[in-house]
N, C-alpha and C positions, 0 to 999 in steps of 0.2 A: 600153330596148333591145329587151325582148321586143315591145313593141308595136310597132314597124316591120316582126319579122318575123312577127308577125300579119295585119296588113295585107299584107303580101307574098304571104303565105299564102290568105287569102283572098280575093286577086285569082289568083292561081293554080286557085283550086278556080271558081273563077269563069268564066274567061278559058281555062285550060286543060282541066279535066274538065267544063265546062257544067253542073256542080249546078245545084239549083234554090235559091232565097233560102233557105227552108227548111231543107234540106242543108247548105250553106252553116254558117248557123249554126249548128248542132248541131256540126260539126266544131269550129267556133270555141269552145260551149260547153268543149266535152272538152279543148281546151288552156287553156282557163280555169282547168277542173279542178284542171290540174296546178301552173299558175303558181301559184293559191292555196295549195297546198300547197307548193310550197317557197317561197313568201313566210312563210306563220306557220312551218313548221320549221325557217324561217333556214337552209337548204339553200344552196348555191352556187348563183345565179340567172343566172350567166353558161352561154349555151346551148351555148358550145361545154365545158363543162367537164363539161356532165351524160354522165352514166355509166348503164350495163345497173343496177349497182346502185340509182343514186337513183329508176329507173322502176320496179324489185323494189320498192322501197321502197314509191317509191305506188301500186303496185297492192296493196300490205299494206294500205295506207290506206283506201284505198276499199271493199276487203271487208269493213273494219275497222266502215266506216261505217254498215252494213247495207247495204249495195243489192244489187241483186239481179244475178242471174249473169246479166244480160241487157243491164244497165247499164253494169255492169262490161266486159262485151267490147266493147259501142258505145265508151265511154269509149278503152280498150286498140287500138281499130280508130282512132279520131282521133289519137290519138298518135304510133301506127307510122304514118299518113299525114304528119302533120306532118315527121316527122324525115326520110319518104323527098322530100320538099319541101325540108327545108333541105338534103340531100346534094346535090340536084338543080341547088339554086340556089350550090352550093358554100360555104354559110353553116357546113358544118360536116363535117368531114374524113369522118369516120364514123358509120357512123348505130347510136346507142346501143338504137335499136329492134329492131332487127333479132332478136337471138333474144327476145325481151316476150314470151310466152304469156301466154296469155287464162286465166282464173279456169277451175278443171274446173267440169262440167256440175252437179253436187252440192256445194254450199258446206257446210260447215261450219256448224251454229248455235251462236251465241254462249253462253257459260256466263251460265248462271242466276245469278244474288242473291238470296241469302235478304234476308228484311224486314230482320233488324238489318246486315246487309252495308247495304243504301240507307242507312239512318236515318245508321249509322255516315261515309260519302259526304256527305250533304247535311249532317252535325254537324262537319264537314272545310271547310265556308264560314266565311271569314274576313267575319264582318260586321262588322268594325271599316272597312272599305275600303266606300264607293260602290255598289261593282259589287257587295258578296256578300249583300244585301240580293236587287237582281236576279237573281243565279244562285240563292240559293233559292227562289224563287219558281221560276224555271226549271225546278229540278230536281224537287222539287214536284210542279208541273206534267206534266211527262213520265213522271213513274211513275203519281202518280194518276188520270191520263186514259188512259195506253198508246199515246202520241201516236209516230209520228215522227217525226224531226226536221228534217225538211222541214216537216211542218207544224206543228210549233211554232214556229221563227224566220217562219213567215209569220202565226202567229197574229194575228188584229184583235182591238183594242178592241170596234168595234163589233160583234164574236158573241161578246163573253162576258155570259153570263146567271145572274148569280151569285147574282140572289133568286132562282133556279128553281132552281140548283143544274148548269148545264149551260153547256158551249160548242160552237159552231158553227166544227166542222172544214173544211178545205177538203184534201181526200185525194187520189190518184191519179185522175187523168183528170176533176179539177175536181171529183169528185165532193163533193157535204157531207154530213157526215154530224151529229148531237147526241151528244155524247159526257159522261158524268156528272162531275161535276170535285169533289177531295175538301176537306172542308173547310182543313185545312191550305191547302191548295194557292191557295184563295178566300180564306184572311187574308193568306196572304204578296204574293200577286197585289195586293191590296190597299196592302199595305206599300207596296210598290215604287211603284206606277200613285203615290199619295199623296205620299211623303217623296221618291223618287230620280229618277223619270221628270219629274214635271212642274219640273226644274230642270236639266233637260238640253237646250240650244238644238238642234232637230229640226229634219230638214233637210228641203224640202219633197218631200213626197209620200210620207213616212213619219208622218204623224200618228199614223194611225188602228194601225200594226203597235205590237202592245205592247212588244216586248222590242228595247231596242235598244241600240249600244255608244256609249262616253264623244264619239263624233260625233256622236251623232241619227242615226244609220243603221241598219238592219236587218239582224241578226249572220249573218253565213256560218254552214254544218253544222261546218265545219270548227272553228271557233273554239270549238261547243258539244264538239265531242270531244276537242281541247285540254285544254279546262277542264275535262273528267272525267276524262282520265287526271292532270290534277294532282292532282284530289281523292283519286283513289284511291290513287296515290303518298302523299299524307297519310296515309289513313286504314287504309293497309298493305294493302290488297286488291290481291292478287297473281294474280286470273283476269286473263284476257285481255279486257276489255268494251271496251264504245263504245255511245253514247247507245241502239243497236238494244238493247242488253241490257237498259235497264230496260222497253224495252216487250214485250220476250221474258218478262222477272220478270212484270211486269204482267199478263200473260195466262197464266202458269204459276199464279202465285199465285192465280188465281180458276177455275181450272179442278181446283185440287186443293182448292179453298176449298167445291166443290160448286158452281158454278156454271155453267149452265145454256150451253154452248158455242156456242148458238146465238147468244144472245146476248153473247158474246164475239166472237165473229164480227161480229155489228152494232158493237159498240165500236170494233174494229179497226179497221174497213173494208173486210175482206176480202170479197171476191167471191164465193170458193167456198170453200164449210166446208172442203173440206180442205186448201186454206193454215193454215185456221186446228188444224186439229190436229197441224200441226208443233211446237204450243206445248206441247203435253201429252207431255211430260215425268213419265207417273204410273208411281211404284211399283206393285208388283204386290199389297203392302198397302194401297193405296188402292183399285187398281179391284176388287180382292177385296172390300172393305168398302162400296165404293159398289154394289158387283153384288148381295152380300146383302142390302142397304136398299132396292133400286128392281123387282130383279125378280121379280115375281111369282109365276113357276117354279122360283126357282131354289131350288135342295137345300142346305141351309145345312153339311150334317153330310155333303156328299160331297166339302169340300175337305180 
């Protein structure tokens, strides 16, 4: 059903607003967006029944998801087109779009996890099941590398370097970067790639992505945020997260660990250091403690 009024839709943005292919697409991505999302939350998928609340909803979703307040309103801007499309084409009485506000300008950052909060999450996999083999590995993965989750479900086979101790990111704007991957993280990868992957019929042109679902296919973000809020329903952790959170933990945890933010910055991906000092999250006893150790001026006996 929804895919005829896709198609509709984007012969409309076509035919009617003269986009470019480009454009085009992008629009089309952002109802993807959506679909996906009320397909895994088993939401009512009939478009005439969606409501102001179920779009409230996925816009929780996607803030939920990490991305960015830039994302987010592109996303928010494809959807209020769409719905002013199916009023247009009378596919749907009312347009649930209409009051949708866009994410404010300053998002919210996600609540931290202390180390035994993760340990506690990743000891919440059921490896009696197939898949929690996998999702260890996964989760793993994401904390001890500080990945996104965009680029963890695209991770390849072929850029992990696991006798060097490293893999090869593929980050925003294609960029790559080497990111250091922790041991844990290189035995379960191991497990999985060994006992569970290679007995999964792969469907062509996903060989080489390592993580993928009981298809042979390459797992959506979505299904990776799923599967954290079930674990954390397990394992009682009652913050508000989503996969952004363990790589928010991930760069907290080594910036109050003492290390060196520059290089945090390179791990990230980050462009400009001061994305990356949104992560620093320090008590006033820590950079009290780290300002007496490092600088050379400073008066110990005038705090």
């Amino acid at each position: 059903m929804w895919e005829s009024f896709k198609k509709g839709y984007k012969a409309w943005l076509q035919l009617e607003k003269s986009l470019s292919d480009n454009s085009v697409q992008a629009y089309l991505r952002d109802v993807k967006h959506l679909t996906d999302y009320l397909a895994l939350s088993n939401t009512q998928e009939k478009i005439t029944d969606i409501t102001l609340k179920d779009l409230e909803k996925f816009t929780k979703h996607i803030n939920e998801l990490g991305m960015t307040h830039a994302s987010q309103a592109r996303i928010i801007s494809g959807i209020k087109s769409f719905f002013k499309y199916c009023l247009i084409e009378e596919i749907v009485t009312t347009d649930p779009a209409t009051l949708l506000e866009a994410p404010k300008n300053i998002r919210k950052l996600p609540d931290t996890l202390a180390f035994e909060e993760i340990e506690n999450i990743i000891s919440a996999i059921d490896l009696s099941k197939p898949e929690g083999e996998r999702n260890k590995a996964i989760f793993e993965t994401l904390y001890s590398c500080g990945l996104r989750v965009s680029e963890l479900v695209n991770l390849k086979i072929s850029n992990l370097y696991m006798n060097a101790g490293y893999i090869k990111v593929t980050g925003k704007g294609d960029k790559e970067r080497l990111v250091p991957i922790g041991a844990d993280a290189v035995k379960f990868i191991g497990i999985y790639k060994n006992t569970i992957r290679n007995k999964i019929g792969i469907k062509p042109g996903q060989e080489d992505t390592l993580f993928l679902n009981r298809r042979g296919s390459k797992l959506s973000r979505v299904m990776i945020f799923l599967m954290l809020k079930e674990l954390s329903k397990k394992a009682g952790i009652t913050k508000n997260i989503s996969p952004h959170t363990f790589r928010h933990s991930f760069a907290t945890h080594l910036v109050e660990g003492g290390a060196d933010l520059r290089a945090v910055q390179e791990m990230l991906g980050h462009e400009s250091i001061t994305t990356t000092e949104i992560y620093t999250h320090l008590d006033r006893e820590f950079l009290r403690t780290t300002l007496q150790q490092f600088h050379p001026a400073f008066n110990k006996k005038s705090i």
